[in-house]
mmCIF file of the N, C-alpha and C atoms, coordinates in Angstrom:
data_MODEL
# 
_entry.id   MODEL 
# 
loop_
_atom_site.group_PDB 
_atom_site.id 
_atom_site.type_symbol 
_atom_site.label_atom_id 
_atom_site.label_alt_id 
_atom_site.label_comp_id 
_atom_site.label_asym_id 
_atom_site.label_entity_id 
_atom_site.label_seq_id 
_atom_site.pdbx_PDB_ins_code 
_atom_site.Cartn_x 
_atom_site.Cartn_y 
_atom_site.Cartn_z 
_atom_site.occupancy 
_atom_site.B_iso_or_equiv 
_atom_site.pdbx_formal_charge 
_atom_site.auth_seq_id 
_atom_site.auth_comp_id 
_atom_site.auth_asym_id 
_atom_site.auth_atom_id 
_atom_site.pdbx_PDB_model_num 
ATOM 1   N N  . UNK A 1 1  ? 30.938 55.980 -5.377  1.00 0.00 ? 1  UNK A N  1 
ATOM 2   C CA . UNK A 1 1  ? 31.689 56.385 -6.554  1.00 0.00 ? 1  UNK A CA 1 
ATOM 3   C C  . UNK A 1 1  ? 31.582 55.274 -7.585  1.00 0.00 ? 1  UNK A C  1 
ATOM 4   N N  . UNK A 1 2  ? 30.849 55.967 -8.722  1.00 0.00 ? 2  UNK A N  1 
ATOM 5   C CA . UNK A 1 2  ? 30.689 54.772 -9.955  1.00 0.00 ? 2  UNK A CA 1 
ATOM 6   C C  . UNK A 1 2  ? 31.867 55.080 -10.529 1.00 0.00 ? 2  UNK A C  1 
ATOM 7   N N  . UNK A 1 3  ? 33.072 54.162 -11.151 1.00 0.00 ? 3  UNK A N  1 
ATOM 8   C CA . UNK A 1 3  ? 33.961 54.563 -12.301 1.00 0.00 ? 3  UNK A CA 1 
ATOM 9   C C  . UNK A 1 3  ? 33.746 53.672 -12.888 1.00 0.00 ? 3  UNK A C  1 
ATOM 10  N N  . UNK A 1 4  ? 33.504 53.729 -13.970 1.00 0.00 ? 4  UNK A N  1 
ATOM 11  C CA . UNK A 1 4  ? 33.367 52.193 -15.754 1.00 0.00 ? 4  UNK A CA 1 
ATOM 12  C C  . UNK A 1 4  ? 34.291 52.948 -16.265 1.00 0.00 ? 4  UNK A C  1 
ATOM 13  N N  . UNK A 1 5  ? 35.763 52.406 -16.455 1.00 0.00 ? 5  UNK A N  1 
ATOM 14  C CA . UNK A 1 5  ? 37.243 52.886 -17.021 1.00 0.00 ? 5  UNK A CA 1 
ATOM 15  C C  . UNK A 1 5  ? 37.073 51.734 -18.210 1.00 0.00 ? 5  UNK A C  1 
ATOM 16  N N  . UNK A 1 6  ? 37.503 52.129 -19.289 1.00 0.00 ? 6  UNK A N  1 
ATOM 17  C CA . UNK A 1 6  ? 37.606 51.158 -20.651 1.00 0.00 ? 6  UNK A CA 1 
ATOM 18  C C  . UNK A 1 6  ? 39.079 50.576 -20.823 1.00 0.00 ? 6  UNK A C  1 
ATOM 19  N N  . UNK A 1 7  ? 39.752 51.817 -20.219 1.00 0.00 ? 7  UNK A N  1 
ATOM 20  C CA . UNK A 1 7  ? 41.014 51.970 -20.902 1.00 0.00 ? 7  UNK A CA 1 
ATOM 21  C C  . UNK A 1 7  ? 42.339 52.391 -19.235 1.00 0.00 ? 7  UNK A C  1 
ATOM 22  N N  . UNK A 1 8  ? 43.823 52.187 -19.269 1.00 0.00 ? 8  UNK A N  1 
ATOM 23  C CA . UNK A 1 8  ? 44.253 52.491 -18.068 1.00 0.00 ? 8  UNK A CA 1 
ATOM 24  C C  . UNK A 1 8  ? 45.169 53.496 -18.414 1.00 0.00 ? 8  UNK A C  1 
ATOM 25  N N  . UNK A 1 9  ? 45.842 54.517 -18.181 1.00 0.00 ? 9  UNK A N  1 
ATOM 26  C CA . UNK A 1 9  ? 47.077 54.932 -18.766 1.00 0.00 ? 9  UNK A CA 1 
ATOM 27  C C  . UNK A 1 9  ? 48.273 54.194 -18.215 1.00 0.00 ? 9  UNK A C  1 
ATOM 28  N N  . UNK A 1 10 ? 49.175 54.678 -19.443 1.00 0.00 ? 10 UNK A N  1 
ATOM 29  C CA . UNK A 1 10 ? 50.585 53.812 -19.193 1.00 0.00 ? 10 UNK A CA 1 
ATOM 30  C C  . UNK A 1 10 ? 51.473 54.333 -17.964 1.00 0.00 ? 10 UNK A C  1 
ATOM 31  N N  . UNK A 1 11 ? 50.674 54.887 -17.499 1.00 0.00 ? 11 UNK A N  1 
ATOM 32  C CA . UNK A 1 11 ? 52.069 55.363 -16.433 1.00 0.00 ? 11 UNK A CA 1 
ATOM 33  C C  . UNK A 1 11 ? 51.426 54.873 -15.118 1.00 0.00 ? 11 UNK A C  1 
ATOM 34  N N  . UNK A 1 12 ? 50.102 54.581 -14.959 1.00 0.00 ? 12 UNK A N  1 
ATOM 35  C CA . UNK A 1 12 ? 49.490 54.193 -13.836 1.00 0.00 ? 12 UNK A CA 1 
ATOM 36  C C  . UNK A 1 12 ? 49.599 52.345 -14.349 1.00 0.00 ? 12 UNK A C  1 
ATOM 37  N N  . UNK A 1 13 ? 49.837 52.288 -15.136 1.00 0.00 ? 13 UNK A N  1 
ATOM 38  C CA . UNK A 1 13 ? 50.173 50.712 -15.273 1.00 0.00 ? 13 UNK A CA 1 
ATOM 39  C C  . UNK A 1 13 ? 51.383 50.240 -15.052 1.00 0.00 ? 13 UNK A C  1 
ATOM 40  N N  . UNK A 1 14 ? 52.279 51.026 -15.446 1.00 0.00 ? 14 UNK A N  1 
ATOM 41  C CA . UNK A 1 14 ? 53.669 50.920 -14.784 1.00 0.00 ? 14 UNK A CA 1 
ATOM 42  C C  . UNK A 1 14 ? 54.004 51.124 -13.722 1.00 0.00 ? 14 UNK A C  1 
ATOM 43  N N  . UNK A 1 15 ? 53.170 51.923 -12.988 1.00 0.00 ? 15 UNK A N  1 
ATOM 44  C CA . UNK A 1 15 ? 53.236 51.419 -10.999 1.00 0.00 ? 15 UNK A CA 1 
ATOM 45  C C  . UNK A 1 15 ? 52.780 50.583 -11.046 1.00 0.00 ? 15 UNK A C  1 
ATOM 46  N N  . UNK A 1 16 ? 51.598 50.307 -11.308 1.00 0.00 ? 16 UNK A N  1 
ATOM 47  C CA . UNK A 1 16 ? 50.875 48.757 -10.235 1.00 0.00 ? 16 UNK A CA 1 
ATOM 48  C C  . UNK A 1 16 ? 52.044 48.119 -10.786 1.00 0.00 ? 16 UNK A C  1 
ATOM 49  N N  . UNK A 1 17 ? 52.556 47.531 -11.606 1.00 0.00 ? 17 UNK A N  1 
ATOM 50  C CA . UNK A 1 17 ? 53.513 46.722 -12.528 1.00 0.00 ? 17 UNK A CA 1 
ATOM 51  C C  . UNK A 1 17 ? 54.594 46.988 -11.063 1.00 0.00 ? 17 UNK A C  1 
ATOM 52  N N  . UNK A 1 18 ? 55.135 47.650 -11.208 1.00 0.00 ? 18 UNK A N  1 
ATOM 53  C CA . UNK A 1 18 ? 56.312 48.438 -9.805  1.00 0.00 ? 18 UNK A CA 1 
ATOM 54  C C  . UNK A 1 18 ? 56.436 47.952 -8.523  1.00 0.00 ? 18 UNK A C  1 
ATOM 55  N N  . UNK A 1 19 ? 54.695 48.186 -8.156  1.00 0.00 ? 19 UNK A N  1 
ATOM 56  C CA . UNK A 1 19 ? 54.542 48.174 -6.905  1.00 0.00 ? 19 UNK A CA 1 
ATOM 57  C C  . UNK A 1 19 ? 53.888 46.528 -6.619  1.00 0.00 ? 19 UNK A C  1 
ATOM 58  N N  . UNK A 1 20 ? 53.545 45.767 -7.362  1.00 0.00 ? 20 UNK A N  1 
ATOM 59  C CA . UNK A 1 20 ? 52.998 44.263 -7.170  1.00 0.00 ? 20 UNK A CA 1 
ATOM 60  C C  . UNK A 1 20 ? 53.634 43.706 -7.255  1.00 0.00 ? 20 UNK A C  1 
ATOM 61  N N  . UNK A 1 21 ? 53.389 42.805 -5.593  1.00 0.00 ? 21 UNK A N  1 
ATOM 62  C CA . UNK A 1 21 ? 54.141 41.998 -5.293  1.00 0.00 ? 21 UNK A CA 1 
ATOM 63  C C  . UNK A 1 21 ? 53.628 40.552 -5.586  1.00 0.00 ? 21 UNK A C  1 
ATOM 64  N N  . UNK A 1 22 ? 54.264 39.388 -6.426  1.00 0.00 ? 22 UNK A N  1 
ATOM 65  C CA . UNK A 1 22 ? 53.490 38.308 -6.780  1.00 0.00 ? 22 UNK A CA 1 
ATOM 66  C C  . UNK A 1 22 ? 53.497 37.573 -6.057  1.00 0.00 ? 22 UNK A C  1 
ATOM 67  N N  . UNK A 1 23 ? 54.602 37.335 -5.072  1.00 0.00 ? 23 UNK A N  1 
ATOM 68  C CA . UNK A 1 23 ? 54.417 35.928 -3.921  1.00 0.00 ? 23 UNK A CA 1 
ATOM 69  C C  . UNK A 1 23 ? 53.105 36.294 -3.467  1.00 0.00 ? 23 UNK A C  1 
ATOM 70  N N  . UNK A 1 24 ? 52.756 37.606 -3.010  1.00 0.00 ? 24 UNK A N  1 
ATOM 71  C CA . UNK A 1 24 ? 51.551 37.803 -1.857  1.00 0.00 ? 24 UNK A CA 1 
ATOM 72  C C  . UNK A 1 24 ? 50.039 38.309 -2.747  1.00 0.00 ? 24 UNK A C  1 
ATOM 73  N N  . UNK A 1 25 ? 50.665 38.383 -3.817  1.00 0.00 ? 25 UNK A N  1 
ATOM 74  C CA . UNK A 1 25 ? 49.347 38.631 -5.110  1.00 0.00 ? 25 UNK A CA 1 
ATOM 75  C C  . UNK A 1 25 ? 49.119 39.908 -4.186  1.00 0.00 ? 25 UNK A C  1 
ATOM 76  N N  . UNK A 1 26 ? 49.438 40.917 -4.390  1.00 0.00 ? 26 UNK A N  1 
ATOM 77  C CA . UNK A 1 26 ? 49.153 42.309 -3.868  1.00 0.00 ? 26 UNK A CA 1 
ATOM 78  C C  . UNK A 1 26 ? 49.618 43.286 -4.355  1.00 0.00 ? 26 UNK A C  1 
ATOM 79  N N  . UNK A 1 27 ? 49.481 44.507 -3.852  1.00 0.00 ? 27 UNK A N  1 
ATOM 80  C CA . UNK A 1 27 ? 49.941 45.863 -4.668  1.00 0.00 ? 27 UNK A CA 1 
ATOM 81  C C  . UNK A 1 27 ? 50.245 46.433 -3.556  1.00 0.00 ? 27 UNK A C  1 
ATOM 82  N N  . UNK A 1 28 ? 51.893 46.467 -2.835  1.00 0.00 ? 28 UNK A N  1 
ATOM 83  C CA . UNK A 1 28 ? 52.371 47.686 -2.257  1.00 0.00 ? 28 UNK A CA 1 
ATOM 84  C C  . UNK A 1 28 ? 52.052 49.165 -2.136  1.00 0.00 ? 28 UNK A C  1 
ATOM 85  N N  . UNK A 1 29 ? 51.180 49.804 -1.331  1.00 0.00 ? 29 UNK A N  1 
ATOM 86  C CA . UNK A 1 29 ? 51.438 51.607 -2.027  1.00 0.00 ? 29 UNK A CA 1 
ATOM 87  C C  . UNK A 1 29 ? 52.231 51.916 -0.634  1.00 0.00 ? 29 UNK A C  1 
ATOM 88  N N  . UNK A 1 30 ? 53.688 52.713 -1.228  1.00 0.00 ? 30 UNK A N  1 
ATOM 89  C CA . UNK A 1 30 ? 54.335 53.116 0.025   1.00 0.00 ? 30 UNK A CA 1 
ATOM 90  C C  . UNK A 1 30 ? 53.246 54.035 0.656   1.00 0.00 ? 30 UNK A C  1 
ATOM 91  N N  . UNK A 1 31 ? 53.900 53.736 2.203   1.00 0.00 ? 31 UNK A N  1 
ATOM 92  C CA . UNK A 1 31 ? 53.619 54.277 3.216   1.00 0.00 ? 31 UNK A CA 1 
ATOM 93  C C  . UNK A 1 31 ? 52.042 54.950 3.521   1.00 0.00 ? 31 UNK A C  1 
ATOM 94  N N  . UNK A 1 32 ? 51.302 53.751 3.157   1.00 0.00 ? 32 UNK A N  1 
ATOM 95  C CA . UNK A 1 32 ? 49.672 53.857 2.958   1.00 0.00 ? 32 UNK A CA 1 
ATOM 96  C C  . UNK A 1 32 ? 49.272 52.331 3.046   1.00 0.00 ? 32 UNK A C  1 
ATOM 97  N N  . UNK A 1 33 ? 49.639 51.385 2.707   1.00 0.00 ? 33 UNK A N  1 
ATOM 98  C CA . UNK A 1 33 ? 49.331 49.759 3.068   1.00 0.00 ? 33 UNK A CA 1 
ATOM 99  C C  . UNK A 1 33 ? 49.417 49.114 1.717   1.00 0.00 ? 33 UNK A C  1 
ATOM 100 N N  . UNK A 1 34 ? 48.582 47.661 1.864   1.00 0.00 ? 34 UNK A N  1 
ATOM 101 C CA . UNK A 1 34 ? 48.382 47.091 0.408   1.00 0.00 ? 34 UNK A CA 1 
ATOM 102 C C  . UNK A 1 34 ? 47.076 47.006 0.112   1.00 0.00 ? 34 UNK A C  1 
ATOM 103 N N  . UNK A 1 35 ? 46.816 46.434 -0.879  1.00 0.00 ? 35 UNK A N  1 
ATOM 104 C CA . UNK A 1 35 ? 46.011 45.974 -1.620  1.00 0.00 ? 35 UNK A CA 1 
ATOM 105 C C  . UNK A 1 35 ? 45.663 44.515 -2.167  1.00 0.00 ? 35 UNK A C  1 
ATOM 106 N N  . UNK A 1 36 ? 44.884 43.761 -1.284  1.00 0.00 ? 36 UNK A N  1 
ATOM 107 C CA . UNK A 1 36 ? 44.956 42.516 -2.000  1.00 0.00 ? 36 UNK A CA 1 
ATOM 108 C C  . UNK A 1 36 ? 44.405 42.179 -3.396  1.00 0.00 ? 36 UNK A C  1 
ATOM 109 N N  . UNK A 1 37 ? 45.069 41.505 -4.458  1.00 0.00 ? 37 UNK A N  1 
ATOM 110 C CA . UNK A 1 37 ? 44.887 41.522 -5.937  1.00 0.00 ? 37 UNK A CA 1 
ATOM 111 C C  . UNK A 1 37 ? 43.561 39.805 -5.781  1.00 0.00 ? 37 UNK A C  1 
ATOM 112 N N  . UNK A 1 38 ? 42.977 40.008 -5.455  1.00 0.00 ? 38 UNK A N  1 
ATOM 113 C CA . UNK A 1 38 ? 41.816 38.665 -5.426  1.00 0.00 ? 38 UNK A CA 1 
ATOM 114 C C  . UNK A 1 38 ? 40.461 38.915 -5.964  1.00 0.00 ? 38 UNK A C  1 
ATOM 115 N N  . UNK A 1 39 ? 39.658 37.820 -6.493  1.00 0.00 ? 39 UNK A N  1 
ATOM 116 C CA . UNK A 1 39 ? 38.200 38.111 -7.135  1.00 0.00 ? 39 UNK A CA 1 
ATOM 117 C C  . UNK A 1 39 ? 37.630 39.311 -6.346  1.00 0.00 ? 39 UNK A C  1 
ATOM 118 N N  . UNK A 1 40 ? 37.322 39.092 -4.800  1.00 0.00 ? 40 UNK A N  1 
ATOM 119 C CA . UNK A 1 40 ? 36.496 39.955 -4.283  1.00 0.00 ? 40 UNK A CA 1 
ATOM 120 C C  . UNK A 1 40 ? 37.194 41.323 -4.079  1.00 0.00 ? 40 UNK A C  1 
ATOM 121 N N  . UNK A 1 41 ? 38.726 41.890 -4.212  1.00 0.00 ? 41 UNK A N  1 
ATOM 122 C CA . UNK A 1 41 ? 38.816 43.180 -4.381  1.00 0.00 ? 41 UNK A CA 1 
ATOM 123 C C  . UNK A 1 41 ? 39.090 43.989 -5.719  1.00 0.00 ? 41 UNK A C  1 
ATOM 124 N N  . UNK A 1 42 ? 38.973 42.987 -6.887  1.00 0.00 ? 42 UNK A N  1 
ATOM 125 C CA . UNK A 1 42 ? 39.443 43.612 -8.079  1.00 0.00 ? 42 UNK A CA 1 
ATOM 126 C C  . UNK A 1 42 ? 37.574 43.443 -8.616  1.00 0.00 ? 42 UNK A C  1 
ATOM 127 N N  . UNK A 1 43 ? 35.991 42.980 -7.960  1.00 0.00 ? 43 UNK A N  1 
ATOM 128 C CA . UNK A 1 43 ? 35.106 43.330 -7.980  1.00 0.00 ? 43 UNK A CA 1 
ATOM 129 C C  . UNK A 1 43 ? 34.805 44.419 -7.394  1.00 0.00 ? 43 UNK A C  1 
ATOM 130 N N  . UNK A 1 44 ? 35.400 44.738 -6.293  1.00 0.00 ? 44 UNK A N  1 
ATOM 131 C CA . UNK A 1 44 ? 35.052 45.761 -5.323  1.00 0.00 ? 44 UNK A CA 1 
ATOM 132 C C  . UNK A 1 44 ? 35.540 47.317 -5.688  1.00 0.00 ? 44 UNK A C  1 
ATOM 133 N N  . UNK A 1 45 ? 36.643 47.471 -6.580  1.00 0.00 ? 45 UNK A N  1 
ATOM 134 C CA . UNK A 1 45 ? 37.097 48.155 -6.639  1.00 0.00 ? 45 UNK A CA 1 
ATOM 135 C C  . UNK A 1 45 ? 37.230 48.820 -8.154  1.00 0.00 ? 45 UNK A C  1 
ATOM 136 N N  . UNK A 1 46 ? 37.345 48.088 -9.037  1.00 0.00 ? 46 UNK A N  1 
ATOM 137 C CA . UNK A 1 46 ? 37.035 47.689 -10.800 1.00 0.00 ? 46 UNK A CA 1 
ATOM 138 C C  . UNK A 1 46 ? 35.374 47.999 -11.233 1.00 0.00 ? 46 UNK A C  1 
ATOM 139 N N  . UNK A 1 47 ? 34.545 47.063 -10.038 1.00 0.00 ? 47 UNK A N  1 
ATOM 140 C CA . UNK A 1 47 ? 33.484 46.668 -10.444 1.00 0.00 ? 47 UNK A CA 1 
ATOM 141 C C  . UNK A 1 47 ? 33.479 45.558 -11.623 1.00 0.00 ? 47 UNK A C  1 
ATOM 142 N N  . UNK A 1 48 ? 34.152 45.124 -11.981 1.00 0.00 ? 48 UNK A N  1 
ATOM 143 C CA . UNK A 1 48 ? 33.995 43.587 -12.629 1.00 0.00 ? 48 UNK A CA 1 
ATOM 144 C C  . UNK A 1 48 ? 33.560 42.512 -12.055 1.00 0.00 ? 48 UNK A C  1 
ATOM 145 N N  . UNK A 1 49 ? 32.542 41.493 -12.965 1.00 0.00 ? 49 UNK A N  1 
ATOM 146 C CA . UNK A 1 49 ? 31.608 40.191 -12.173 1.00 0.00 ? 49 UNK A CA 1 
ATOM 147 C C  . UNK A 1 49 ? 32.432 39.489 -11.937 1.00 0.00 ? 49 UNK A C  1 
ATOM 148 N N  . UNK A 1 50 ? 32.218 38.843 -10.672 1.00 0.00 ? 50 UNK A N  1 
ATOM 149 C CA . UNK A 1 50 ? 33.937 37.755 -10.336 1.00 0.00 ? 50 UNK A CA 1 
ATOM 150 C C  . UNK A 1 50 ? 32.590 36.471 -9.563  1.00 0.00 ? 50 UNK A C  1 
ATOM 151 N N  . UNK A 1 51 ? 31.475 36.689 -10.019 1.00 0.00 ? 51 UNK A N  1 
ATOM 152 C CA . UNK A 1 51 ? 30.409 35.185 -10.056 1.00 0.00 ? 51 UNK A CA 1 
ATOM 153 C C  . UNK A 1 51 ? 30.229 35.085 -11.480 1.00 0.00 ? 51 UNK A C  1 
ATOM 154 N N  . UNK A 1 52 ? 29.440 34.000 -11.515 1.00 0.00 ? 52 UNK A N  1 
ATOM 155 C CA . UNK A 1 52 ? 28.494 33.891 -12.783 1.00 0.00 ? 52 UNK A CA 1 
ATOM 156 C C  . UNK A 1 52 ? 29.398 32.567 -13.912 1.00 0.00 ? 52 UNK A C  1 
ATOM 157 N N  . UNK A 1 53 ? 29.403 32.723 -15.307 1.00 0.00 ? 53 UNK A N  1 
ATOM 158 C CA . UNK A 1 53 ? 29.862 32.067 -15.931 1.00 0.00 ? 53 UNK A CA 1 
ATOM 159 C C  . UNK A 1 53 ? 31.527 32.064 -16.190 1.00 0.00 ? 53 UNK A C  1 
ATOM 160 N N  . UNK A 1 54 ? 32.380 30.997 -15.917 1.00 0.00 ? 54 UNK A N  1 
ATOM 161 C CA . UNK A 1 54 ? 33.638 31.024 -16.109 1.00 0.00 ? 54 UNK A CA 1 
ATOM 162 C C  . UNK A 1 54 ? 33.404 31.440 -17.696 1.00 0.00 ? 54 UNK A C  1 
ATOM 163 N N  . UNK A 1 55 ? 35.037 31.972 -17.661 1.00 0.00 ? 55 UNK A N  1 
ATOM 164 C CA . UNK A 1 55 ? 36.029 32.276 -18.727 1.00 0.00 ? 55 UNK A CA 1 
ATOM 165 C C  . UNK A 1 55 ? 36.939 31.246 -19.251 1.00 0.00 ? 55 UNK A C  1 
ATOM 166 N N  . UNK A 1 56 ? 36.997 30.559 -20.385 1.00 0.00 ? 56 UNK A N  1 
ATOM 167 C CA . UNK A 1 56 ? 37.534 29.648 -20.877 1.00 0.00 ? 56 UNK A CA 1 
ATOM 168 C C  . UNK A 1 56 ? 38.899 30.230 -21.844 1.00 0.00 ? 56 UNK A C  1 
ATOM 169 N N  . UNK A 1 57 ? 39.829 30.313 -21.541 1.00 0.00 ? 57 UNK A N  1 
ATOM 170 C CA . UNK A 1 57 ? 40.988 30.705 -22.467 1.00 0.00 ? 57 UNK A CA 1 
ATOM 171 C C  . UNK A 1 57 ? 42.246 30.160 -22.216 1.00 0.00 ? 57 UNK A C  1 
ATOM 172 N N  . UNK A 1 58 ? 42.628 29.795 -23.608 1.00 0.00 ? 58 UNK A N  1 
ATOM 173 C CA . UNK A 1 58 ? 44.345 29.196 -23.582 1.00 0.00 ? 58 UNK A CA 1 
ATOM 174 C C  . UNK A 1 58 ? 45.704 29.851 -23.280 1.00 0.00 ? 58 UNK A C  1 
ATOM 175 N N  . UNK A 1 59 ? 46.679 29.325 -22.549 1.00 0.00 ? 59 UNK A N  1 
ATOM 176 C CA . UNK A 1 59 ? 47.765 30.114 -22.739 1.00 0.00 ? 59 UNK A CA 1 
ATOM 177 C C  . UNK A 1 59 ? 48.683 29.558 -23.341 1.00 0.00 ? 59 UNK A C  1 
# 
């Protein structure tokens, strides 16, 4: 399954928001397991490059 998403809707952003837990950097889904939030599953799953050239930005 290829998905290239540009964009998320607001109501599926307001679960993950819901359901992520930050001590464990993860995403709760009741009564189905988690999701670990790390380079290699937000590549795996996104398809975003998580090698190659860092990202340089201020906060």
């Amino acid at each position: 399954l290829d998905i290239k998403a540009t964009s998320m809707p607001g109501d599926l952003s307001q679960w993950i928001m819901k359901h992520y837990d930050q001590e464990m950097s993860q995403i709760d889904i009741p009564d189905k397991g988690k999701i670990p939030v790390d380079a290699e599953s937000v590549h795996r799953i996104w398809g975003l490059p998580n090698k190659g050239k860092k990202v340089c930005f201020k906060v």
